[in-house]
N, C-alpha and C positions, 0 to 999 in steps of 0.2 A: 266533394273532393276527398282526396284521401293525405294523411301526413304520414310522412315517411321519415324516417329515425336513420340521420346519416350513421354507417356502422365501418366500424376498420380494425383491422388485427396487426398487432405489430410483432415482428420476431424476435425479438426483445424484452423481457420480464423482469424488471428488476432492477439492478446496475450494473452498465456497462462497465467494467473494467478493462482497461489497456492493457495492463500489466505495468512491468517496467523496460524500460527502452534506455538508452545511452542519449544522453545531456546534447542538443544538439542535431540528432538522430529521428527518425518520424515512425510512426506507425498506422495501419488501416484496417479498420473493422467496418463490417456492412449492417447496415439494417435496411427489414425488408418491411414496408406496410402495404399491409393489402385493403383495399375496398371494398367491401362486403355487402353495401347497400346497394338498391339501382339508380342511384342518385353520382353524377359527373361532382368531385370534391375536389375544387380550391385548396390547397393546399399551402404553408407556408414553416420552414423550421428555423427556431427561435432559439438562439444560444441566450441563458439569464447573464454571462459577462459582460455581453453587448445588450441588452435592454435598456432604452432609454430611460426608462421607468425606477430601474434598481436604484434600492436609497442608501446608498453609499455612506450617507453622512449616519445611521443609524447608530445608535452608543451603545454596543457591546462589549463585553469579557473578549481582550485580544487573544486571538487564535494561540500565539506562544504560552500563554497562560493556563493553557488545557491541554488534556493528554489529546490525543489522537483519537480516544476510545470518546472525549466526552463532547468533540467539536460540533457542529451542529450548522455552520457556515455552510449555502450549496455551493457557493463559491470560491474556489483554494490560489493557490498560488500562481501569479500570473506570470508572461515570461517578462525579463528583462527590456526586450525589444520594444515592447509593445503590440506584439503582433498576437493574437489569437492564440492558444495553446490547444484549444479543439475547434475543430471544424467541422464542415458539414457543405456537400456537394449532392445534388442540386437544393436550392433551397427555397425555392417554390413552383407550383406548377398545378395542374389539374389531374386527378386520378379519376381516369373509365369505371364504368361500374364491373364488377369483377375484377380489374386490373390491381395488377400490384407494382409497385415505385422502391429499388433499392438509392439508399442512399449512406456517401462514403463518409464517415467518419475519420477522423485525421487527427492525432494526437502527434505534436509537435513542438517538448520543451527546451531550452533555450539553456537551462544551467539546473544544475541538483538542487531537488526537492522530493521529496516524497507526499505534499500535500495536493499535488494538482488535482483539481475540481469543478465540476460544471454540471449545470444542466441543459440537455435539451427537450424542448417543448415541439411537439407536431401539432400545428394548429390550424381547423376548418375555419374555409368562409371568415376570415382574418380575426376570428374572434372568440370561439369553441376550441378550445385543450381536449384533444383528443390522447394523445398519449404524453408524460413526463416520462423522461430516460436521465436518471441521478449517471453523470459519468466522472471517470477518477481514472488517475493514473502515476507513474513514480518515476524519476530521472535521476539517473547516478552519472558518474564522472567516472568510475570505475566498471569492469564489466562483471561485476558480483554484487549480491543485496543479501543481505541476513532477515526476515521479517518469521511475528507474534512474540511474543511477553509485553510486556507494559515499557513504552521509551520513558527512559527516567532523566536523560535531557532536554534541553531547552530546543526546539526547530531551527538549526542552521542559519535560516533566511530570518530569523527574527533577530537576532544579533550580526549578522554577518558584516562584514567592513566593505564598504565599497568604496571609499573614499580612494583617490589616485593617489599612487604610490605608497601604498597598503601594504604590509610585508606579505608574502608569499610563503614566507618559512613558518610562520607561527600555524600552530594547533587551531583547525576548525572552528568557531566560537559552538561551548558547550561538550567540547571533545578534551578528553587530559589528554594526557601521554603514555604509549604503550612500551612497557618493557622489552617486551619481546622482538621487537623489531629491530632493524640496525640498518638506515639512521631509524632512530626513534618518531610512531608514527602514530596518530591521533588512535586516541581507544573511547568508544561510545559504551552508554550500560544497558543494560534489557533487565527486568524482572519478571521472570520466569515464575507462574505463583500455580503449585500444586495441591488442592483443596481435597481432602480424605472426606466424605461425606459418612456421617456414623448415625447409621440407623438404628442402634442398634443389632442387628443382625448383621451377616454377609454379605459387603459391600466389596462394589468395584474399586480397585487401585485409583487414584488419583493418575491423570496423566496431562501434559502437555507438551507440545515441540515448537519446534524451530524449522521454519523454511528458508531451507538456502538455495541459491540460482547462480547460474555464469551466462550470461548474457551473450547474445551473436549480436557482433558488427560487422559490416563490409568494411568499418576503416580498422580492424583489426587483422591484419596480415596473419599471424601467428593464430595456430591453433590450441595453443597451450593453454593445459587443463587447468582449473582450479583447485588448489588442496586443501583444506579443513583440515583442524584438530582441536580439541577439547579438551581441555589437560584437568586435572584435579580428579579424575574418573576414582581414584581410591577415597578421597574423602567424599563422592557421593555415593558411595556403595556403602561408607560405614552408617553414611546416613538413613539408608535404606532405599536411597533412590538407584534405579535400575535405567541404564543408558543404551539407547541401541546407537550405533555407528558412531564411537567419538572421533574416528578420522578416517579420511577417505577422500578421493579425489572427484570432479565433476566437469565437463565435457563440455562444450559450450551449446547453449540452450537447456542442459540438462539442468534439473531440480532434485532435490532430496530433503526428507526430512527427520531429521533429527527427535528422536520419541524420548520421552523419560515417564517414568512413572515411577510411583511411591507409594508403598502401603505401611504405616504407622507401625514402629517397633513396641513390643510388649512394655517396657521400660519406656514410653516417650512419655516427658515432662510436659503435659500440654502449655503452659505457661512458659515451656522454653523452646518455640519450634524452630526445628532444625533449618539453616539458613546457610548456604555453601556460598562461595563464589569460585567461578571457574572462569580461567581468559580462552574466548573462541578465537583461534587465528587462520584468515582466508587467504592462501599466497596466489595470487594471478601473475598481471603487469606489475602489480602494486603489494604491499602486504597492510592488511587491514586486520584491527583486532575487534573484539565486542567483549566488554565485561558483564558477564551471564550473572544473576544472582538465583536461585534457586532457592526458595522458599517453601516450603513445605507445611501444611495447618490442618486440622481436623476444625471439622464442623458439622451442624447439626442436622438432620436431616430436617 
């Protein structure tokens, strides 16, 4: 006889990403797996949310407790409903030899988060993992997002109030209050952290940004742009950091990013690195602030 090594390629490498979508609102991505082998493949795809198997009861470090950068969870925030926050259409069947099988992908949250998370599993002959696809994705309540620095508050949904009749007027849990606004309107922080790498010799500037978005709704009537500004731009130029676009407007669907870079003044005290804070204000529907901290350090190569 001869054995034959069932084989399949998927279009897909890596993690899928949704993006971000409006709270309530859906999105659809496709993947395509092809059959490679001459072998007719059984097919079945396995969301870990819904695994009978998942050990729920496992005693970890709560998710609020860690940054974002250090979470390690494959599974994030689930919706409020109870209803699946990713999906996946068709979800079992047989793949022909040479044939290839798309299959829809459905991201679909329920209320603001930024942590949503899953995995799906493509699985042969109900028992072979043939491919894992790590997927994520982000739901705001407003039609703009700020993302990279380090979030230096606590996740939303880990302190949030749900209890009835919960005021509506109070500040986000983990959000202060922004100056800038009128009425006065929740300000989160970011740290922004610029590392000078010193080789000794001629080295590249330290850089990093900021990506900002305005989001398309169909239940958003109005076309109205988004506006950004960054104010403190003189106390980061005396610092030595160099700003491109501290304010500007953005189109819905449209993206920009926000660049800085720093290259270490002749005079810097390395034991006192320069640290700004600058407030980011995005005016939409809504006006949202971000308090940016800017930190600046040489280090060693």
């Amino acid at each position: 006889g001869h054995g034959v090594v069932p084989g399949t390629v998927c279009s897909v490498e890596g993690v899928l990403d949704m993006g971000y979508v409006m709270a309530g609102e859906k999105v659809t991505c496709t993947v395509r797996v092809q059959n490679t082998s001459s072998l007719t493949l059984p097919y079945s795809l396995q969301l870990d949310s819904l695994s009978p198997t998942r050990d729920r009861d496992r005693q970890e470090i709560p998710a609020f407790l860690t940054s974002s950068v250090q979470r390690t969870e494959v599974v994030g925030t689930q919706n409020y409903s109870g209803l699946s926050v990713f999906s996946v259409f068709p979800t079992e069947g047989e793949l022909e030899p040479g044939k290839s099988q798309e299959f829809l992908v459905t991201f679909s949250p329920d209320h603001e988060s930024l942590y949503y998370s899953d995995r799906l599993r493509v699985v042969l002959f109900g028992k072979q993992t043939a491919h894992e696809i790590p997927l994520k994705g982000a739901a705001r309540e407003h039609p703009m997002f700020v993302e990279g620095g380090v979030p230096l508050d606590v996740p939303v949904e880990s302190l949030a109030v749900t209890a009835p009749g919960a005021s509506q007027e109070a500040p986000r849990a983990g959000w202060s209050v922004c100056p800038c606004a009128e009425p006065q309107e929740p300000v989160k922080s970011l740290l922004l952290l610029l590392e000078y790498v010193d080789g000794g010799g001629p080295a590249e500037p330290a850089r990093a940004e900021l990506r900002l978005g305005a989001l398309e709704s169909p239940l958003l009537a109005a076309k109205k742009a988004v506006e950004f500004s960054l104010d403190s731009v003189p106390e980061l130029e005396r610092a030595g950091m160099e700003l491109e676009v501290p304010k500007g407007a953005l189109d819905r669907g449209q993206e920009r990013r926000v660049r800085v870079s720093w290259v270490p003044p002749r005079d810097l005290q390395v034991s006192d690195p320069p640290l700004v804070t600058a407030l980011l204000t995005l005016k939409g529907d809504t006006t949202e602030c971000y308090r940016v901290l800017f930190m600046a350090r040489v280090v060693s190569a």
